[in-house]
mmCIF entry with sequence, helices, sheets and N, C-alpha, C, O atoms, coordinates in Angstrom:
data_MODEL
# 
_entry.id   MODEL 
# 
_entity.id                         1 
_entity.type                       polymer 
_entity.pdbx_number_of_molecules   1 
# 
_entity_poly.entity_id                      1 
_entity_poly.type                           'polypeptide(L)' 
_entity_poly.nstd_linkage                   no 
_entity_poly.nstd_monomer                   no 
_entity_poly.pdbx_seq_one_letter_code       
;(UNK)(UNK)(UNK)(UNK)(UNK)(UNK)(UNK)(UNK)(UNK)(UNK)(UNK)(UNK)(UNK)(UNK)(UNK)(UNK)
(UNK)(UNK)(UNK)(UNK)(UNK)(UNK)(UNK)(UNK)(UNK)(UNK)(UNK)(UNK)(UNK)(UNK)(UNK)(UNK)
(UNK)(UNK)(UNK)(UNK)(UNK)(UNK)(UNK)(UNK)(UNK)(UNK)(UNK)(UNK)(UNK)(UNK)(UNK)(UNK)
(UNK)(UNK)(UNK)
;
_entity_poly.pdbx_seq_one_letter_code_can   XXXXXXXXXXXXXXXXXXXXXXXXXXXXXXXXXXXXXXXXXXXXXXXXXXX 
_entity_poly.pdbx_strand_id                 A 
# 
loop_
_entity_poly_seq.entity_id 
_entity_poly_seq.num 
_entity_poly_seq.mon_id 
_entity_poly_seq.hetero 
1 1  UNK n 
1 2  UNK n 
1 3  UNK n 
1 4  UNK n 
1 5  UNK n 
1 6  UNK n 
1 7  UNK n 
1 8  UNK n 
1 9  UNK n 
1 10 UNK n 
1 11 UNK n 
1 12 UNK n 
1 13 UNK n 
1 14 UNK n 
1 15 UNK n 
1 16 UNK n 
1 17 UNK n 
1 18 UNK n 
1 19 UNK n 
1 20 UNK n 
1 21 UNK n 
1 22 UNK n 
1 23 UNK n 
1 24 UNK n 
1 25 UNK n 
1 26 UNK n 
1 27 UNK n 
1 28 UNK n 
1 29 UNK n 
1 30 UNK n 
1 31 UNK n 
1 32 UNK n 
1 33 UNK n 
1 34 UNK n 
1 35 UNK n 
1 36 UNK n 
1 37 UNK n 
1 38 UNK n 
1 39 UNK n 
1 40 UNK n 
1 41 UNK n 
1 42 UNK n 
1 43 UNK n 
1 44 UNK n 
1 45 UNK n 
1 46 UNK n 
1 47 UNK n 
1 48 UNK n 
1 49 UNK n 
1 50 UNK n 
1 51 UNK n 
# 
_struct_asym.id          A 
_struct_asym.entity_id   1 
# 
loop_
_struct_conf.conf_type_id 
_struct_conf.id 
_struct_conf.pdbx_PDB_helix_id 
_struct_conf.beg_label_comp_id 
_struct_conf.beg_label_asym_id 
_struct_conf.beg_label_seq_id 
_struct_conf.pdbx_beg_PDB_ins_code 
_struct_conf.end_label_comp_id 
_struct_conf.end_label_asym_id 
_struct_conf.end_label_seq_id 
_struct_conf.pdbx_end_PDB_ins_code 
_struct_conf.beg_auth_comp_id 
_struct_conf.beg_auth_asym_id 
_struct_conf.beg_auth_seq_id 
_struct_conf.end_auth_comp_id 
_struct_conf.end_auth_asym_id 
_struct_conf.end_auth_seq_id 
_struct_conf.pdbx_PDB_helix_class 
_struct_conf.details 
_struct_conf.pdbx_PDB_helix_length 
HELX_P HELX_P1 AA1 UNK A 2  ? UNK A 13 ? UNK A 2  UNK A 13 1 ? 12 
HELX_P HELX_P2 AA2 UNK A 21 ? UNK A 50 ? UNK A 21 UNK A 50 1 ? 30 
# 
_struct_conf_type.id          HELX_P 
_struct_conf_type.criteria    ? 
_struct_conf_type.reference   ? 
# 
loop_
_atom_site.group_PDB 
_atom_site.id 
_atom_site.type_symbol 
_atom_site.label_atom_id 
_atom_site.label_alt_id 
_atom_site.label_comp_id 
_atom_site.label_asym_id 
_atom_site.label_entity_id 
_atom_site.label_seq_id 
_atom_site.pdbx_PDB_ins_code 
_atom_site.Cartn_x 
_atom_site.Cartn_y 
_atom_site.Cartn_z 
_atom_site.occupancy 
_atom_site.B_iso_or_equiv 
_atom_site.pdbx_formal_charge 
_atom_site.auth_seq_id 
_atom_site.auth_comp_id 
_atom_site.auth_asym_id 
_atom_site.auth_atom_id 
_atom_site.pdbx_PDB_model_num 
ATOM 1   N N  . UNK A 1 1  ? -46.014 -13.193 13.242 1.00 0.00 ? 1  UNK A N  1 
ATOM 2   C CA . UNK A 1 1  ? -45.337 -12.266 12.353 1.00 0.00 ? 1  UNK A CA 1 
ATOM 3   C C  . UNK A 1 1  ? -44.897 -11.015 13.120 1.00 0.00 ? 1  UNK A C  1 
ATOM 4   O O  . UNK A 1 1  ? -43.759 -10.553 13.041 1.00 0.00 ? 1  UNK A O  1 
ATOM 5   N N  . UNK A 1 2  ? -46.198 -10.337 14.109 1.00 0.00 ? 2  UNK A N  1 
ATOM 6   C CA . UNK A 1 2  ? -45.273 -9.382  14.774 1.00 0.00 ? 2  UNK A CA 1 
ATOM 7   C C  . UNK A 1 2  ? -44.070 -9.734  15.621 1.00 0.00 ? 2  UNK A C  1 
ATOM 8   O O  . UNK A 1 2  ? -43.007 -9.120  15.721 1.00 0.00 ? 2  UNK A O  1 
ATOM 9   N N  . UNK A 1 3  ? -44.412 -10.709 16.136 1.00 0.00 ? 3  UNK A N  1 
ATOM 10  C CA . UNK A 1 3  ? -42.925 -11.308 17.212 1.00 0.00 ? 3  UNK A CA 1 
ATOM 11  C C  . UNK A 1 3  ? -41.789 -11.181 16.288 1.00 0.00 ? 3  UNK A C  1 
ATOM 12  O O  . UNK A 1 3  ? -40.816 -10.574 16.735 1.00 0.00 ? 3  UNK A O  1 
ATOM 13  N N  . UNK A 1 4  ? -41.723 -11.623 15.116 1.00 0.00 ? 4  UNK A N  1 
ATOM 14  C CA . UNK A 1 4  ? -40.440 -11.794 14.113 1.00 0.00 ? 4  UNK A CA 1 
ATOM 15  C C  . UNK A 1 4  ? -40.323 -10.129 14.060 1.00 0.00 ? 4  UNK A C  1 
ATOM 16  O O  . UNK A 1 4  ? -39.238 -9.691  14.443 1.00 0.00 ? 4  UNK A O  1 
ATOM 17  N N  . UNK A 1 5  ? -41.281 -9.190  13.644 1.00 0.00 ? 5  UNK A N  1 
ATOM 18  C CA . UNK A 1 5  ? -40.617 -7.874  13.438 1.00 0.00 ? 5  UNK A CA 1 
ATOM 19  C C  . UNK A 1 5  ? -40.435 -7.611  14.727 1.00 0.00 ? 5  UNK A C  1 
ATOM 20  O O  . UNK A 1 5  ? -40.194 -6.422  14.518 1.00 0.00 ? 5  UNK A O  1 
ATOM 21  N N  . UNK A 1 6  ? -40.355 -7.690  15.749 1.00 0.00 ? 6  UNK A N  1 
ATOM 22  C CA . UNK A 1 6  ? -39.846 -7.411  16.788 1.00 0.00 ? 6  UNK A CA 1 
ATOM 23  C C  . UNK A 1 6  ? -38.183 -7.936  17.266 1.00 0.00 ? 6  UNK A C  1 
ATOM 24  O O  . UNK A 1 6  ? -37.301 -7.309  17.854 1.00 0.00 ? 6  UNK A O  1 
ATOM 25  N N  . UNK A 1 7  ? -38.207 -8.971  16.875 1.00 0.00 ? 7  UNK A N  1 
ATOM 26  C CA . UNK A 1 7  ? -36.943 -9.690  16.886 1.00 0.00 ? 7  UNK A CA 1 
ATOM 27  C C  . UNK A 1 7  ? -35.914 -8.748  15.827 1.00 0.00 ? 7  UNK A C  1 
ATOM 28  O O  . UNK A 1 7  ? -34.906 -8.098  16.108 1.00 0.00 ? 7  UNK A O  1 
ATOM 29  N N  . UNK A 1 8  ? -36.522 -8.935  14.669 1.00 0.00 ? 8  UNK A N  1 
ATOM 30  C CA . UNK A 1 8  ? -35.678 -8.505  13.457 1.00 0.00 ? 8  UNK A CA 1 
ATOM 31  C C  . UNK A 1 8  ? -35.587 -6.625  13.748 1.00 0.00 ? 8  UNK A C  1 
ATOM 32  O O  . UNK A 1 8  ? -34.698 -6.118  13.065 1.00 0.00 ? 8  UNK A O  1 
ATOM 33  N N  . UNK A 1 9  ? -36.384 -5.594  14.654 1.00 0.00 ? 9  UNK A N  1 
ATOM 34  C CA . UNK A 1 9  ? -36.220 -4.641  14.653 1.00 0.00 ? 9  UNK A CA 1 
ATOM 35  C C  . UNK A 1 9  ? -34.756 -3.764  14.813 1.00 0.00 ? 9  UNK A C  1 
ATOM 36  O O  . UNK A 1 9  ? -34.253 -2.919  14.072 1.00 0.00 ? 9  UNK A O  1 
ATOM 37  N N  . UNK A 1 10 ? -34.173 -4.510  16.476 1.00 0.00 ? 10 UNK A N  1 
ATOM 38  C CA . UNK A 1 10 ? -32.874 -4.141  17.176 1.00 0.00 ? 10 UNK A CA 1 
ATOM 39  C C  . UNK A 1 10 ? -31.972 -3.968  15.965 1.00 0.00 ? 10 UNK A C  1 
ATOM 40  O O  . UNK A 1 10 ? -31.541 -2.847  15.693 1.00 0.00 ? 10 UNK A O  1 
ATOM 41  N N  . UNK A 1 11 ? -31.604 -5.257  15.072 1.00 0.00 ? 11 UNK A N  1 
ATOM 42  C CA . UNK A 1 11 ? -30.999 -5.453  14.136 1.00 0.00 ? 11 UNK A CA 1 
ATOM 43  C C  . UNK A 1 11 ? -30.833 -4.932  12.907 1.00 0.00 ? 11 UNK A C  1 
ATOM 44  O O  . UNK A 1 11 ? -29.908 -5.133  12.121 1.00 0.00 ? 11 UNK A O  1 
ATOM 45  N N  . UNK A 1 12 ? -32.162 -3.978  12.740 1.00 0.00 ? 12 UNK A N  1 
ATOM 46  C CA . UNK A 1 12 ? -31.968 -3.540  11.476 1.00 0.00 ? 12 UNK A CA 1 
ATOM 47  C C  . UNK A 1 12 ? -31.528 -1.557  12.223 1.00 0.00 ? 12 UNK A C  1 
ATOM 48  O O  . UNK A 1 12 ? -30.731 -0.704  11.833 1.00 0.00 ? 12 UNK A O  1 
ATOM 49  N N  . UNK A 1 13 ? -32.568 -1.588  13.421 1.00 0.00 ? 13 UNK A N  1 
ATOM 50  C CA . UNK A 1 13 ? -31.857 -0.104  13.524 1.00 0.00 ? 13 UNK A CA 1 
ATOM 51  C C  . UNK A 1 13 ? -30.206 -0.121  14.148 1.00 0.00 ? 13 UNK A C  1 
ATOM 52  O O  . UNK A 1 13 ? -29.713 0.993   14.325 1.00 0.00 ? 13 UNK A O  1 
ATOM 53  N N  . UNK A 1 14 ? -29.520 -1.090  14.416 1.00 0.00 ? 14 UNK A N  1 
ATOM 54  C CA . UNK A 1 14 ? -27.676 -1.045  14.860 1.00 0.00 ? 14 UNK A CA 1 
ATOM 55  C C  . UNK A 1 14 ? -27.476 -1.114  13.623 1.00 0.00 ? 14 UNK A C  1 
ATOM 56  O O  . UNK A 1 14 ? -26.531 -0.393  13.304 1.00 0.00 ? 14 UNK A O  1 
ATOM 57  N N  . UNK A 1 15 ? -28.233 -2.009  12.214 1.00 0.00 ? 15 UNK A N  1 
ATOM 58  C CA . UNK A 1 15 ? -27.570 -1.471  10.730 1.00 0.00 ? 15 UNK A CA 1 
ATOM 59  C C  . UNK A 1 15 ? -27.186 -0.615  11.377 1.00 0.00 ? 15 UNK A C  1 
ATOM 60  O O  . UNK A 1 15 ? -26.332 -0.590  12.263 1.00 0.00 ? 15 UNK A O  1 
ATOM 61  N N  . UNK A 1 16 ? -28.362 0.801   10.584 1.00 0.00 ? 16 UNK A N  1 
ATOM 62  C CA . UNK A 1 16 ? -28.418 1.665   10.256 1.00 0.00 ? 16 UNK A CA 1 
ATOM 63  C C  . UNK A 1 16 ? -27.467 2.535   10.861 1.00 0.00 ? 16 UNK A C  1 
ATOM 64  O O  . UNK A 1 16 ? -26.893 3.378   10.172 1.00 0.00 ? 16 UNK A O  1 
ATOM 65  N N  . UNK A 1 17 ? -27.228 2.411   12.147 1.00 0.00 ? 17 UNK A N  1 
ATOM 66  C CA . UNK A 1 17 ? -26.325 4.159   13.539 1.00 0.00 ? 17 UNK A CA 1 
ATOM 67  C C  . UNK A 1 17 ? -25.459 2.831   13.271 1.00 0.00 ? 17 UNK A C  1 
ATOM 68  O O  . UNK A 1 17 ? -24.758 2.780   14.281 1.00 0.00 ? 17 UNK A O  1 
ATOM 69  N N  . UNK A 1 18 ? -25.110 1.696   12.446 1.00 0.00 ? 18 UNK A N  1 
ATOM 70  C CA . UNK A 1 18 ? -23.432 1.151   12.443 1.00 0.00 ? 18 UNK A CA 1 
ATOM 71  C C  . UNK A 1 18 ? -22.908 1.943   10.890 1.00 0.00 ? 18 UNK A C  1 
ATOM 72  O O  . UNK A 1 18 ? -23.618 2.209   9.921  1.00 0.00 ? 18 UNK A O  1 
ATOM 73  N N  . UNK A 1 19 ? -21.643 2.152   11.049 1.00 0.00 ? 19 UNK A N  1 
ATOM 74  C CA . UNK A 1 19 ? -20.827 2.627   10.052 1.00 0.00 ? 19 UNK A CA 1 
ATOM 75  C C  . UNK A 1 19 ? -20.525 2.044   9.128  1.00 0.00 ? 19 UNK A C  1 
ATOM 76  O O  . UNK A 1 19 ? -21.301 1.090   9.179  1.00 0.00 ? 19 UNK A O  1 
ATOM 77  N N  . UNK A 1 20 ? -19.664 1.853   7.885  1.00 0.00 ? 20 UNK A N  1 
ATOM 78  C CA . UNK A 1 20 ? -19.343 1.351   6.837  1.00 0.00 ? 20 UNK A CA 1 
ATOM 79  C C  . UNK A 1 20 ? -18.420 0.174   7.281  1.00 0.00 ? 20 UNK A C  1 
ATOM 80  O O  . UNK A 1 20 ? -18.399 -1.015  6.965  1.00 0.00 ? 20 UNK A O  1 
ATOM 81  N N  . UNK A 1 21 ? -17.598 1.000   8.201  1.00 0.00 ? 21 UNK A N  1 
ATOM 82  C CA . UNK A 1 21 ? -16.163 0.267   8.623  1.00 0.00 ? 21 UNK A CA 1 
ATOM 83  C C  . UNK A 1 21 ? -16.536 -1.000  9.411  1.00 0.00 ? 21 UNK A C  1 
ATOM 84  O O  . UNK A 1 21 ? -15.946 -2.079  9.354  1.00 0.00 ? 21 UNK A O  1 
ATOM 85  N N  . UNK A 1 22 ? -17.954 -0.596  10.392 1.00 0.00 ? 22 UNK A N  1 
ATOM 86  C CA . UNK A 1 22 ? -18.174 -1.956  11.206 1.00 0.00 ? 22 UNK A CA 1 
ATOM 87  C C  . UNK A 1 22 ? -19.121 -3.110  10.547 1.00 0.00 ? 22 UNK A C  1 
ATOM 88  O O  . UNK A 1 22 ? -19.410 -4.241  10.938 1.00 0.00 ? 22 UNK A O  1 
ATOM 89  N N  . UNK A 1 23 ? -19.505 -2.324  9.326  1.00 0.00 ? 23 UNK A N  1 
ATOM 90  C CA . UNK A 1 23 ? -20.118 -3.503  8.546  1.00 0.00 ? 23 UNK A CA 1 
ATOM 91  C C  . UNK A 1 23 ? -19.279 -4.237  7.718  1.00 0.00 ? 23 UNK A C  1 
ATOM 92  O O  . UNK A 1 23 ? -19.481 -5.441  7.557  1.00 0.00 ? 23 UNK A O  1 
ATOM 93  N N  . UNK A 1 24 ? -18.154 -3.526  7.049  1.00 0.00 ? 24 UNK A N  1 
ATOM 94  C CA . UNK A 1 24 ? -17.062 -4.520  6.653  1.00 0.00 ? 24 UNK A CA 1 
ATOM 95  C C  . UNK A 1 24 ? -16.506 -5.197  7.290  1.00 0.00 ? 24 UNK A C  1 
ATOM 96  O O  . UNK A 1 24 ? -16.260 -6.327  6.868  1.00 0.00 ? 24 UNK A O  1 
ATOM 97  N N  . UNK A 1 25 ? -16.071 -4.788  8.582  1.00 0.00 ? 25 UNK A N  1 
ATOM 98  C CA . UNK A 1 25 ? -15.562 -6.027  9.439  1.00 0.00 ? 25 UNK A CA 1 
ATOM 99  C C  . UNK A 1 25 ? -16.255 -7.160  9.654  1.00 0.00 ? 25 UNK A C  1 
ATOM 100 O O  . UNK A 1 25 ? -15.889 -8.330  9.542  1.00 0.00 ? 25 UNK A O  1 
ATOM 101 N N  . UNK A 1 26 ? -17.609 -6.561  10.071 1.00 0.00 ? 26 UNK A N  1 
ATOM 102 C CA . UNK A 1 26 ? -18.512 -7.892  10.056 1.00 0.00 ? 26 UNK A CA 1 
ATOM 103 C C  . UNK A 1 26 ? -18.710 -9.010  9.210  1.00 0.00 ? 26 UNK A C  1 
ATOM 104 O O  . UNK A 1 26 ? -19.031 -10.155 9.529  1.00 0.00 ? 26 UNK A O  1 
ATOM 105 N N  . UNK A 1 27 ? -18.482 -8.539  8.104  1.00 0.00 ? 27 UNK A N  1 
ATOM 106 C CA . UNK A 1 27 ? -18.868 -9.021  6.918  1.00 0.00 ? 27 UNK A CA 1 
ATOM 107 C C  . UNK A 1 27 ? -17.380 -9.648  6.862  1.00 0.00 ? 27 UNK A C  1 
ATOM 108 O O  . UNK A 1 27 ? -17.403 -10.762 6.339  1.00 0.00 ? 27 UNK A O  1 
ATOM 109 N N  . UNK A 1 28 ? -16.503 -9.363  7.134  1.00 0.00 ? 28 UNK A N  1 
ATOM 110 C CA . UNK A 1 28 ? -15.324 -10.284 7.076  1.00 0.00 ? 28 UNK A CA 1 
ATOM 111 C C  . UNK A 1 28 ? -15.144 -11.412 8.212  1.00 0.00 ? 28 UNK A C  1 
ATOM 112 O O  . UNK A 1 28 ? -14.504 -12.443 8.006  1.00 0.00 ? 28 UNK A O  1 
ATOM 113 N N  . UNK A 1 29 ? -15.885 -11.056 9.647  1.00 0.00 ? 29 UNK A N  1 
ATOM 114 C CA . UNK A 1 29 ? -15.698 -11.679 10.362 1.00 0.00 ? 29 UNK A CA 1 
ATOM 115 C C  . UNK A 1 29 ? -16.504 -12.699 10.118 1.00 0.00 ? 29 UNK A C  1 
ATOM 116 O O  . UNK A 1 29 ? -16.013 -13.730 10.576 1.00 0.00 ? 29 UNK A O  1 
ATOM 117 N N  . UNK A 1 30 ? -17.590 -12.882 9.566  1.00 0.00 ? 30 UNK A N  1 
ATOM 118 C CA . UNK A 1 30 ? -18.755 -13.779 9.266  1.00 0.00 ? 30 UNK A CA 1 
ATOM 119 C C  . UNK A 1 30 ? -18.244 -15.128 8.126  1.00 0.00 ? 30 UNK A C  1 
ATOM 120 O O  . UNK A 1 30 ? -18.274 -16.348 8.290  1.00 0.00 ? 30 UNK A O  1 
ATOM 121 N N  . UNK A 1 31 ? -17.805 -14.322 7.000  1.00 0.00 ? 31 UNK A N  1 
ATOM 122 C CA . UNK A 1 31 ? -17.412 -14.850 6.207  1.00 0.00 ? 31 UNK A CA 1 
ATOM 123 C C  . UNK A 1 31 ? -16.092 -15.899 6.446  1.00 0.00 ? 31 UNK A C  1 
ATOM 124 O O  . UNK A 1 31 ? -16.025 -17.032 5.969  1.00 0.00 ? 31 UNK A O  1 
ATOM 125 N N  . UNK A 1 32 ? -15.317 -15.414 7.085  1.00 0.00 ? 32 UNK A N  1 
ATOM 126 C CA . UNK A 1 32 ? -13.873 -16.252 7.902  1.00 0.00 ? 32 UNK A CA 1 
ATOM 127 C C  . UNK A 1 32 ? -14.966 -17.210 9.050  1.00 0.00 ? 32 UNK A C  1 
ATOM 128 O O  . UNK A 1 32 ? -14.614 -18.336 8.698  1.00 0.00 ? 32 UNK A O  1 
ATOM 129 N N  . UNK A 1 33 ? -15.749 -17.391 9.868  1.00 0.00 ? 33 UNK A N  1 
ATOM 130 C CA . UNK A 1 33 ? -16.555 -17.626 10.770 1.00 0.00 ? 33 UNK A CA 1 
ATOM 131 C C  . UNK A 1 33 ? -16.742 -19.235 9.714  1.00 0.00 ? 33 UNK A C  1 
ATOM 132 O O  . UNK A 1 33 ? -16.299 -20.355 9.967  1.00 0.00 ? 33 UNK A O  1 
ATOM 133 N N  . UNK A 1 34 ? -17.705 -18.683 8.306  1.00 0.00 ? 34 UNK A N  1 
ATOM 134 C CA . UNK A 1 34 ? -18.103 -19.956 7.492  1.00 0.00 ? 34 UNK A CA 1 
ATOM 135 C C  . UNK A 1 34 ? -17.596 -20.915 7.186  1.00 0.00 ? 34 UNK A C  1 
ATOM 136 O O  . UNK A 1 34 ? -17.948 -22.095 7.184  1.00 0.00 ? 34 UNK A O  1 
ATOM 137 N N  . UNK A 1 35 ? -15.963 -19.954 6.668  1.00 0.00 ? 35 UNK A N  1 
ATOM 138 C CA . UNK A 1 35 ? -15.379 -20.424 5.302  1.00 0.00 ? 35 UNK A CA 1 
ATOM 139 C C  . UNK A 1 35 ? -14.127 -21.436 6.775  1.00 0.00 ? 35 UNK A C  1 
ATOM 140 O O  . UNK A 1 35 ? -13.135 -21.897 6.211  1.00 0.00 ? 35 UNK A O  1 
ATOM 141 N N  . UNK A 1 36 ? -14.139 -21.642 7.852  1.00 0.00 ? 36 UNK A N  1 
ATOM 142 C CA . UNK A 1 36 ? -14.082 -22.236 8.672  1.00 0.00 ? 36 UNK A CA 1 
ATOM 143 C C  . UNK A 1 36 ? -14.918 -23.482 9.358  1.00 0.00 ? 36 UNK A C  1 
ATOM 144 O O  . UNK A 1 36 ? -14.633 -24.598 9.793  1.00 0.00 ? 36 UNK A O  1 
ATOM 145 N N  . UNK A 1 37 ? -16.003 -22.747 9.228  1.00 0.00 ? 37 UNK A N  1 
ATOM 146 C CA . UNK A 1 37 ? -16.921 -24.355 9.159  1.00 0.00 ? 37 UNK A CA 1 
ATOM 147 C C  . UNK A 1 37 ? -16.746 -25.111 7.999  1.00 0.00 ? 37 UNK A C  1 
ATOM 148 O O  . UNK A 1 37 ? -16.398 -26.267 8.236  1.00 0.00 ? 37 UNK A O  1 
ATOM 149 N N  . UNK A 1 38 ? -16.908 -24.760 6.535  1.00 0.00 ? 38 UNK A N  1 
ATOM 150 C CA . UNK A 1 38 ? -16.728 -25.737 6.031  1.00 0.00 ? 38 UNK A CA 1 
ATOM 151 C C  . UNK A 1 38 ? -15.567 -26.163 5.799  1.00 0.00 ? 38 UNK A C  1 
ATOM 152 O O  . UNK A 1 38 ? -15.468 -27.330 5.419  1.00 0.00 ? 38 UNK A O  1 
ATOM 153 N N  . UNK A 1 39 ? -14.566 -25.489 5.931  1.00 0.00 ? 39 UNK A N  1 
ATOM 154 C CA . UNK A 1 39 ? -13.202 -26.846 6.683  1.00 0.00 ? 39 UNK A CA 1 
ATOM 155 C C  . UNK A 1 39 ? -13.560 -27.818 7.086  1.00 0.00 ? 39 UNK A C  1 
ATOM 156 O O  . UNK A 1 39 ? -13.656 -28.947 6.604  1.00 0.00 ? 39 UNK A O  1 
ATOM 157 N N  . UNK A 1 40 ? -13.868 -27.220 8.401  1.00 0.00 ? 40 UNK A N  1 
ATOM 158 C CA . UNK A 1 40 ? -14.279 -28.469 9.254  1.00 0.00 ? 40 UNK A CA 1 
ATOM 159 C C  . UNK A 1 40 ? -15.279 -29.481 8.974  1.00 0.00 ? 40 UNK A C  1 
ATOM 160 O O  . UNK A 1 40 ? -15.256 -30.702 9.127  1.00 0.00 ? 40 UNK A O  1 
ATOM 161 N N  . UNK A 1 41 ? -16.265 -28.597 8.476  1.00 0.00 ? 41 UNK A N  1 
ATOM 162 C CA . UNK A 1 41 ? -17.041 -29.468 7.882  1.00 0.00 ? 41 UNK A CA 1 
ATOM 163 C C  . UNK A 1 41 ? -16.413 -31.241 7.270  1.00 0.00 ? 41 UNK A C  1 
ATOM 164 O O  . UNK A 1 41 ? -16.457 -32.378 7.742  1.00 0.00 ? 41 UNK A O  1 
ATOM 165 N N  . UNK A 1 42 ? -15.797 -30.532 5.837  1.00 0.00 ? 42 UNK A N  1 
ATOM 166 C CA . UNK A 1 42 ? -15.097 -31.388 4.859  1.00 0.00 ? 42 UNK A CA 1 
ATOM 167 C C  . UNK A 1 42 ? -14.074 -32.127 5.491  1.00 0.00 ? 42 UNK A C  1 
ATOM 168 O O  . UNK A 1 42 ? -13.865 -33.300 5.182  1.00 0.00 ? 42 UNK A O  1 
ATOM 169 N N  . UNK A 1 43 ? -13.403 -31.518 6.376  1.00 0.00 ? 43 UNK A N  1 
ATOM 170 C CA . UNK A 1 43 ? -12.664 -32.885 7.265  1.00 0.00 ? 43 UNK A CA 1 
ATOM 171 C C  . UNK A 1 43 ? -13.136 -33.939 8.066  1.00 0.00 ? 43 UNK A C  1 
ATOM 172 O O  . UNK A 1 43 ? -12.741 -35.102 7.984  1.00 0.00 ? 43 UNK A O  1 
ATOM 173 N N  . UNK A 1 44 ? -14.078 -33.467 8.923  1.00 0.00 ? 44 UNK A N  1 
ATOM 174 C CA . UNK A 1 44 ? -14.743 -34.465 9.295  1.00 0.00 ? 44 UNK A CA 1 
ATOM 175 C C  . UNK A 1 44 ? -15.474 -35.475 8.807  1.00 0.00 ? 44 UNK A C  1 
ATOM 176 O O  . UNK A 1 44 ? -15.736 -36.571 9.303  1.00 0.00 ? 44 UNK A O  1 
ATOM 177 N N  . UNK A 1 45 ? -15.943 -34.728 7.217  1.00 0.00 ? 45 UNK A N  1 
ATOM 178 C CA . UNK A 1 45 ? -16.824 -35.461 6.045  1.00 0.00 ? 45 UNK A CA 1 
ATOM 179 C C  . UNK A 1 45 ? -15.211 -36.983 6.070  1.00 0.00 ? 45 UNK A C  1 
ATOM 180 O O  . UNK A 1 45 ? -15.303 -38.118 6.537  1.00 0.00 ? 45 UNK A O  1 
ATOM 181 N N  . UNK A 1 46 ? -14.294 -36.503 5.569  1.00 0.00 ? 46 UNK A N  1 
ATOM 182 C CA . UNK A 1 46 ? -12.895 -36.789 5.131  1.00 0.00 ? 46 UNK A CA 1 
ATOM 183 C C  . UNK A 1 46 ? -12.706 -38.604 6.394  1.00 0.00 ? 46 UNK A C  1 
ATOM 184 O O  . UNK A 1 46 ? -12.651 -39.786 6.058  1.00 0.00 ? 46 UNK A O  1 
ATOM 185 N N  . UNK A 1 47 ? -12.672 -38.037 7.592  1.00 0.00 ? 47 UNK A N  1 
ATOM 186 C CA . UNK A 1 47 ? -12.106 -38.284 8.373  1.00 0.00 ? 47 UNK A CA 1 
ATOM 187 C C  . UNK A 1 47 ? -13.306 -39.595 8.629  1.00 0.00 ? 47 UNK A C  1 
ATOM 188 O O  . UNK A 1 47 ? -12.919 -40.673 9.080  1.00 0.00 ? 47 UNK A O  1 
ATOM 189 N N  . UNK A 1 48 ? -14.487 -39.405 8.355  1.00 0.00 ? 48 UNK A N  1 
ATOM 190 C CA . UNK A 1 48 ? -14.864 -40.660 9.049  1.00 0.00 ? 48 UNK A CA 1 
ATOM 191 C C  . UNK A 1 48 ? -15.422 -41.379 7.615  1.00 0.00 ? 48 UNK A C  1 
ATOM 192 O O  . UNK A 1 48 ? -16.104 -42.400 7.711  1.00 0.00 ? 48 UNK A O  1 
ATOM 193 N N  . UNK A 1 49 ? -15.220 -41.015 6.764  1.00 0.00 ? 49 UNK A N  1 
ATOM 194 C CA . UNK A 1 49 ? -15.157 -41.928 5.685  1.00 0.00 ? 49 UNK A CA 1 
ATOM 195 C C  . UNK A 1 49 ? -14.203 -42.906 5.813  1.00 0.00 ? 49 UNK A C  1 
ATOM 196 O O  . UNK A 1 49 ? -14.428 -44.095 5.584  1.00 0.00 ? 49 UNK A O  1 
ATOM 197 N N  . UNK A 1 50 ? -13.009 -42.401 6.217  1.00 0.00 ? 50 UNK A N  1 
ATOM 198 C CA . UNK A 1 50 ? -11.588 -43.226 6.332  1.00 0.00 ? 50 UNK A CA 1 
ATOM 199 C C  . UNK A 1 50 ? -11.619 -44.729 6.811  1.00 0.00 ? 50 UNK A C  1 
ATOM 200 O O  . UNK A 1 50 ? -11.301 -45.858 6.437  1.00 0.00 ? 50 UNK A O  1 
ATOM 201 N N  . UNK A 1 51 ? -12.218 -44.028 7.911  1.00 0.00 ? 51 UNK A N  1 
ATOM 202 C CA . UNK A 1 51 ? -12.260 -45.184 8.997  1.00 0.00 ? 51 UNK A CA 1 
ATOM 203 C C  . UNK A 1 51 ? -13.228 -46.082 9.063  1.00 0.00 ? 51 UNK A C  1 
ATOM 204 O O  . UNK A 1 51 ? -13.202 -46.955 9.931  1.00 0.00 ? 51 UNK A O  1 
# 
């Protein structure tokens, strides 16, 4: 458990000293990141059903 708060620490203090603006981006970049896998996902689902 301490190893995990150690891991999870870096991450929560760049939250915090990150701005509004770089958390929206993130949050857009993440989301485009997903909503891209499951494309791919579903095509490949698609694609070898076919065949």
């Amino acid at each position: 458990m301490e190893t995990l708060q150690h891991l999870i620490t870096p991450f929560t203090t760049a939250w915090h000293q990150a701005d509004s603006y770089q958390l929206v981006s993130f949050g857009i970049f993440f989301a485009a990141m997903w909503l891209i896998a499951v494309v791919i996902e579903a095509a490949i689902k698609k694609a070898t059903k076919e065949d």
